[in-house]
C-alpha positions in Angstrom: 97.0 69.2 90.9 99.8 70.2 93.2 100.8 74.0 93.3 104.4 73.0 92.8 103.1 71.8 89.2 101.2 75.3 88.8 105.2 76.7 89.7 107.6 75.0 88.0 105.0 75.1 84.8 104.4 79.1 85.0 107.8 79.7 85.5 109.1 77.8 82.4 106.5 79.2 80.1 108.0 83.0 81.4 111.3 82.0 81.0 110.5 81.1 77.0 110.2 85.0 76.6 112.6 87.8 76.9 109.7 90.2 78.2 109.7 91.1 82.0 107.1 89.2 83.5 106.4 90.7 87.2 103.5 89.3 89.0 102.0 91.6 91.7 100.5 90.0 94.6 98.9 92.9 97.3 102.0 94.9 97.8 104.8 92.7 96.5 106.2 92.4 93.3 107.6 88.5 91.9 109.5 87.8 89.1 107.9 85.4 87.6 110.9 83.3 86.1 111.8 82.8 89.5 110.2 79.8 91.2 111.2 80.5 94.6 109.9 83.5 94.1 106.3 82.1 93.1 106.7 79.2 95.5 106.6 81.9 98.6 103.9 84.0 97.1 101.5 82.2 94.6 98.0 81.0 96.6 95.3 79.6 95.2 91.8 81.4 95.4 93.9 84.8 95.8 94.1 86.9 92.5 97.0 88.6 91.0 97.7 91.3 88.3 100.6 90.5 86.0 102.9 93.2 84.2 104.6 92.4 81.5 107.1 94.9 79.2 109.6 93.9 76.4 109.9 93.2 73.3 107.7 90.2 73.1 105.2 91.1 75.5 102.2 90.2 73.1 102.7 86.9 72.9 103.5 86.7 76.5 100.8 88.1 77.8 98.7 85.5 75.8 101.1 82.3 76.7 100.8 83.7 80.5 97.2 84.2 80.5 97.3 80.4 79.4 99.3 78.7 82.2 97.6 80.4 84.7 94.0 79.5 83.6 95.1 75.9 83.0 96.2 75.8 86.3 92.8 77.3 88.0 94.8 80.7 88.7 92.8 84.1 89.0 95.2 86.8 86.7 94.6 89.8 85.2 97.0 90.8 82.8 97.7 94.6 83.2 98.0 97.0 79.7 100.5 99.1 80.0 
């Protein structure tokens, strides 16, 4: 699997929601409807806490916490 799949995949699946979805990576903070964004920060074997706030941030979380297992991708989806 190429992490370019992983990318372009993740990002689509956050732009289906109107939630910010902000992936924190150490000390930076990616927007993850943006695949430049992910392309210069998303590693495998590192792991990542994801934030997400709106109105459908439920079923975001859950869609998120998909994409990123299907793809191998250590996330932990932070409650608010």
């Amino acid at each position: 699997m190429s992490n370019n799949a992983a990318i372009v995949d993740i990002s689509q699946t956050a732009n289906r929601f109107r939630s910010s979805i902000v992936l924190q990576a150490e000390n930076k903070y990616i927007d993850v409807k943006s695949i430049l964004g992910l392309f210069t920060t998303l590693v495998s074997g590192h792991s990542y806490e994801l934030h997400v706030h709106g109105p459908d941030a439920d079923e975001a979380k859950v869609a998120m916490a998909e994409v990123f297992a299907k793809h191998n991708l250590n996330i932990a989806v932070v409650a608010d």
